[in-house]
N, C-alpha and C positions, 0 to 999 in steps of 0.2 A: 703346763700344769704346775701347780703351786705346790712345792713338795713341803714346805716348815720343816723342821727339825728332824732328822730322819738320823733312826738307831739303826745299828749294825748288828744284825744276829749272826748271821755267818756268811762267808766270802760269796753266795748269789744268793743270799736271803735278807732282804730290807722290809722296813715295813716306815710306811713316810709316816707323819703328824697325824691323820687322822683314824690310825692302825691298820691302812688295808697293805696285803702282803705286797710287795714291788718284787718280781723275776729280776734277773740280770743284774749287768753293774749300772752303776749311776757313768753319765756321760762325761766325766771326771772323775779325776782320784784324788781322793782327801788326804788321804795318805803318803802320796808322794808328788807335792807340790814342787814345780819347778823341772821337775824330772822330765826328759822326752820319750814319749811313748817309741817301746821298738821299733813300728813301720815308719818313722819318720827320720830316716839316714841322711847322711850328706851326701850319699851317689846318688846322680841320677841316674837313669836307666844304660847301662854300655857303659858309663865311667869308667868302671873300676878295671875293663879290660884294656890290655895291651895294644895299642894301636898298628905295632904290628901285627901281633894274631887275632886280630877282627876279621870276620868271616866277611868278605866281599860278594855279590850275586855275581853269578857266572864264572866264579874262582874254578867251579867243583863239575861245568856241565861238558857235556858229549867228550871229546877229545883228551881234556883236563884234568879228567875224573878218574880219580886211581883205579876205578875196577873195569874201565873201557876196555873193548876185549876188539877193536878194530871194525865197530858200526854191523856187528851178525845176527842183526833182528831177524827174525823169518820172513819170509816174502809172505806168508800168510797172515802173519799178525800185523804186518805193514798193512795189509790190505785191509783186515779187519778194523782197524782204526780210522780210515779213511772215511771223509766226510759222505762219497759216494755209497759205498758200504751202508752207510746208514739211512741215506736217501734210499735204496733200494728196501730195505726192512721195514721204513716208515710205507713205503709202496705198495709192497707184500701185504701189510697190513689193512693199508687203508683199505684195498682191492678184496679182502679177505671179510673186513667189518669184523676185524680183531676176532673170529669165530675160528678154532680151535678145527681143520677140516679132517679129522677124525673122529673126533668125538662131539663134537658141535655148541661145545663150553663157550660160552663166549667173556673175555676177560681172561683174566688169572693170571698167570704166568707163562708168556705168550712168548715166542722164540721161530725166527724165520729160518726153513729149511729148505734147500736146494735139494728141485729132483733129482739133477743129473748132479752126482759130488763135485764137490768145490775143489777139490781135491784132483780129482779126472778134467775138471775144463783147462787147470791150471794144466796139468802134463800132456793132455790133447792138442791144447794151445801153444805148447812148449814156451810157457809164459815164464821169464826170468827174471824180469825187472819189474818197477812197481807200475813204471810207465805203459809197457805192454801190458799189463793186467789194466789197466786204466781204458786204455784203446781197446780192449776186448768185449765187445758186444754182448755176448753170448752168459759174460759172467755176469752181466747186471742187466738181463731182460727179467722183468717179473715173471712173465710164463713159465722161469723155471724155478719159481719159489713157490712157497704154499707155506700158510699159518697151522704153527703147531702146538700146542700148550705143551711145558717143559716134562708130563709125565708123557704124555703120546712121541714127543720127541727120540727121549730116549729111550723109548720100548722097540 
């Protein structure tokens, strides 16, 4: 666009040659030629840090990591993260047709519940490791899941 001579009414008010109003700045500054706009610095990105105190990956994980408290994850949230763990819920589910077997919703906010607690196979089981919860048949048979929607879960 062919701006012609363009007057300055105020600092985001222009109006080009032919009087129609212009928003914003002009994509230059007339005012301060030669001058480098602020975002255009001589660091590049990490420059201007310390090469000693540059954070390295793996500096900061498991063992390394100032707040490690000696690997006391719960054997139950080990297990809940477990790829199997979720193979069994996707199971639940499929076998269920995502329907809610309380209240018969199907969709929504779906969450898979163990008849027998999760809680009592493990101590039944006298399951201690992540390994024996693995080997444990009993905790990842579908039969003892059922599809819940998260309001019937918790009631």
């Amino acid at each position: 666009m062919y701006l012609g001579s363009i007057k300055r009414k105020g600092k985001d008010e222009m109006i080009d040659s032919k009087g129609r109003f212009m928003k914003g700045n002009l994509p230059w500054n007339t005012d301060t030629k030669g001058v480098k706009p602020p975002n255009s610095g001589s660091f590049k990105r990490g420059e201007h840090r310390n090469k000693n105190t540059e954070f390295k990956k793996g500096d900061t994980l498991g063992i390394k990591n100032i707040n490690w408290k000696g690997g006391i994850t719960p054997l139950t949230k080990q297990i809940r993260h477990t790829f199997e763990y979720r193979q069994w819920i996707s199971d639940v589910f499929t076998r269920d047709d995502y329907v809610c077997q309380d209240c018969y919703i199907k969709g929504g906010r779906l969450e898979a519940h163990h008849i027998r607690l999760f809680s009592k196979i493990l101590e039944e089981n006298n399951i201690k490791t992540l390994q024996e919860a693995l080997n444990c048949s009993e905790l990842w048979s579908i039969n003892n899941g059922k599809t819940l929607c998260k309001e019937c879960h918790r009631g």
